[in-house]
N, C-alpha and C positions, 0 to 999 in steps of 0.2 A: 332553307331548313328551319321549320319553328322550332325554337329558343324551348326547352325545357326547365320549368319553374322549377328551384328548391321547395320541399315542401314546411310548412307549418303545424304544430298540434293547436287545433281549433276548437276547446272548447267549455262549457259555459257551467259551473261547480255552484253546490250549497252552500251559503258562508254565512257566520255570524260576528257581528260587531258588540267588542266589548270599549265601555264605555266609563270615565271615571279616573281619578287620579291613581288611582291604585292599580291599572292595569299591568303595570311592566312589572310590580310585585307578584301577581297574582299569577301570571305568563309565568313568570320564572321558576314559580313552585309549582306549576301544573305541566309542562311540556319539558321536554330535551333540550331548547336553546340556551344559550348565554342571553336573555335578553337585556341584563342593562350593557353588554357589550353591542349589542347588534341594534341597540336603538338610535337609530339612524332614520330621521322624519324621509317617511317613502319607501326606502329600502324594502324589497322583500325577502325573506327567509324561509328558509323549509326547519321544519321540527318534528318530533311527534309527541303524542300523547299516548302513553301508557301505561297498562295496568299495577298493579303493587307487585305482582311478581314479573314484574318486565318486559310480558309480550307488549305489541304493538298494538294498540287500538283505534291508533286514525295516524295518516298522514297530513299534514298541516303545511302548509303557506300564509305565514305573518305579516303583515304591512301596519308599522304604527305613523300617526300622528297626531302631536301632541297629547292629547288625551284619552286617543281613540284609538283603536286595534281592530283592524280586519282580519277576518280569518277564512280563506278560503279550505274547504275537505278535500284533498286531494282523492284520499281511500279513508272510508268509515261509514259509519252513520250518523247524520247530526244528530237526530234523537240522543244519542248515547250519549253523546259530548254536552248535550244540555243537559241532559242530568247529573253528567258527573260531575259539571261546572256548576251547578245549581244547589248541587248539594255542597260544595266547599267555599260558596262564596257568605259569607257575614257582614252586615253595616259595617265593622271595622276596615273591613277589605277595600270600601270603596268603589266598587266596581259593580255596574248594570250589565245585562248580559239581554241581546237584543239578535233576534232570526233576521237576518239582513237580505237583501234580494239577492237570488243567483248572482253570480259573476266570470263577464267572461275574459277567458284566461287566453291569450296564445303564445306562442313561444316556436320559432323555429329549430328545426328537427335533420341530424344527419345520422351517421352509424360510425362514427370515430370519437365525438366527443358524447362523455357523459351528461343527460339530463340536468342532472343539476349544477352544470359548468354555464348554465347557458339561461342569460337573461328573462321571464316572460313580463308580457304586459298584460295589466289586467283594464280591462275599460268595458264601457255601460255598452249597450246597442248602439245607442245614440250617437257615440264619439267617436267611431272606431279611425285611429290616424293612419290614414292609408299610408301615406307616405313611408310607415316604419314595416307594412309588412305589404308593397307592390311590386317586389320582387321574388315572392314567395306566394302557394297557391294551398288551401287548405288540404291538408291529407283525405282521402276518404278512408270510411271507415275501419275498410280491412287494409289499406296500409296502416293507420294508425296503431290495429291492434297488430301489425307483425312490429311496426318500431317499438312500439312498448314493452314485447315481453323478449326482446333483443337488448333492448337496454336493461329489461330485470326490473322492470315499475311495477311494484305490488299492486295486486287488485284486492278489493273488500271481501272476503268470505272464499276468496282462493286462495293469497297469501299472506292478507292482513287474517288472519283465521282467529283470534285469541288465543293463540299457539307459541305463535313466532315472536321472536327478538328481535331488534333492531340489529345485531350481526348477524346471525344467521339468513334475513333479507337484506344485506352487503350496506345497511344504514345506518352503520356505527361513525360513518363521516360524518351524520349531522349530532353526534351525541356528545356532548361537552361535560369532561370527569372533573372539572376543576370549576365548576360556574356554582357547588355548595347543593343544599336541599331541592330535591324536586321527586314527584311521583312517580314512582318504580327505581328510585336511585339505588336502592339497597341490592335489588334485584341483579340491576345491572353492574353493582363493582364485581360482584360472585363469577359474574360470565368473564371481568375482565382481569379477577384475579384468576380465576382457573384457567381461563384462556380453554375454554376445554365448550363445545358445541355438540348438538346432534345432530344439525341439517345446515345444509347451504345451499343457496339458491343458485339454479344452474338453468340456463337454457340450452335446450335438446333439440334435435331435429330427426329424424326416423321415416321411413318410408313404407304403407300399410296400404295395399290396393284395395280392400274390401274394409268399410266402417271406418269408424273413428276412433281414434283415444278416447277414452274417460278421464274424466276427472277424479281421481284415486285409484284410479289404475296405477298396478304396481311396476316398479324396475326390478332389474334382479341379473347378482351375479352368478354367473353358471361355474360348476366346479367340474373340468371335463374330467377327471378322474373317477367321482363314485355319484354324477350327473346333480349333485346336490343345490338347488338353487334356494340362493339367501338372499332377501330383500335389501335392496342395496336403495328407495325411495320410493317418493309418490309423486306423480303427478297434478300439477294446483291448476295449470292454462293449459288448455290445449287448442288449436286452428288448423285446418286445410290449409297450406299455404298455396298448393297446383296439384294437380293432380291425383298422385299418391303422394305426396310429400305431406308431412305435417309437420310441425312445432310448437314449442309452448314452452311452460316453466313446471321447474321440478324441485322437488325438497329432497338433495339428495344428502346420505348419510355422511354425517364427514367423514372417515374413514377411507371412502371411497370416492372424495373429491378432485385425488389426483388423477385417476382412470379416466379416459376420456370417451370410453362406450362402454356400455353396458345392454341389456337385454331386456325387451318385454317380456309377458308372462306368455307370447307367442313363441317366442324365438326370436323376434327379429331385432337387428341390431339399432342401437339408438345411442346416436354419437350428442356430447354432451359437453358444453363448453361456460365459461367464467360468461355473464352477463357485462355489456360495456359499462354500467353504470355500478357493479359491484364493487363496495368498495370492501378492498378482505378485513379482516377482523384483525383485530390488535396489531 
């Protein structure tokens, strides 16, 4: 009987390299990390970058050494990020900000542990060390995208939207309240002093034999007494996953986080559960 490989996420991100003795200053007032805690020559790290009022606006992956910072985009647009980095960087800052070549990333993949529990490697074409992943076989691409939105991995313009916050997409584990000044911190004490949200990220699963989900298609809870239906979220991923089955992610209200199904705008039932990489809020 052939041996069934573990699978790996294969694959290859836009990154930029910043460059200068100023970097770990400059990192630390523009993203979510503790960087002089996390500066650790090699190490990588997840962050993000976010707007003044706190949504999200790129997912991030750090690697410094010595003088240098790589940054791969996990979810965003580099455009945006060199602008916004372009505009806040000054001579005094010490820091050059340079488009670096893609980079590829992989990391092996299960459905127990959280993504960001789990080490990736990044390497050129050229180097790839077999040895660290020849027990493991590249996902294809529609496994990839069902592991992903199972673990609750924001996509760009689905759920990194300019919308959302970093709790409401379960990424308040990479957000450090005590690391002092950085962009959108103001934002973000409000969310953690109120402790009070409008959406949480939930992956759904639902069964529809004719067409597909949309994307902004609505949820909704039914009131079987005077048939009243109230939107209880939307829709940001949706996939085939066989059949009639589909799946995806949803921005559901919090109010109705604890429910664990709710209704399209057909009728049909759509059971809805915590993503494994969500991490809850406060």
């Amino acid at each position: 009987m052939k041996e069934t490989k573990a699978l790996t996420w294969d694959e290859t991100f836009p990154s930029l390299l910043l460059k200068g003795e100023g970097i770990a200053a400059f990192l630390h007032g523009q993203t979510t990390a503790d960087i002089f805690a996390q500066k650790q020559l090699e190490r990588i790290f997840l962050s993000c970058w976010l707007s003044t009022k706190g949504s999200v606006k790129a997912l991030l992956e750090i690697r410094i050494s010595n003088n240098m910072a790589e940054i791969i985009i996990l979810g965003g647009d580099i455009n945006s990020i060199i602008d916004g980095f372009e505009a806040v960087i000054f001579p005094a800052d010490k820091v050059k900000l340079e488009v670096h070549e893609p980079i590829r990333r992989i990391q092996k993949i299960n459905y127990y542990q959280s993504w960001k529990e789990l080490t990736p490697i990044w390497i050129s074409n050229s180097d790839l060390i077999k040895n660290e992943i020849s027990d493991h076989t590249k996902a294809s691409k529609e496994e990839l995208e069902v592991w992903k939105i199972r673990q609750g991995i924001p996509g760009f313009y689905s759920e990194i939207n300019g919308e959302t916050n970093p709790y409401e997409l379960g990424l308040g584990d990479i957000i450090k309240h005590d690391k002092g000044c950085y962009l959108g911190q103001e934002a973000i004490a409000r969310f953690f002093r109120s402790k009070s949200l409008k959406y949480q990220l939930r992956y759904w699963e639902a069964f529809r034999e004719a067409g597909n989900f949309s994307i902004g298609e609505k949820f909704v809870n039914t009131n079987q007494i005077n048939e009243f239906k109230k939107n209880v979220g939307v829709i940001t991923s949706s996939m085939r996953i066989k059949e009639d089955l589909h799946a995806g992610l949803a921005l559901i209200k919090n109010n109705f986080i604890d429910k664990d199904i709710c209704f399209s705008e057909k009728d049909e039932a759509i059971n809805f559960k915590k993503p494994i990489s969500f991490a809850v809020p406060f």
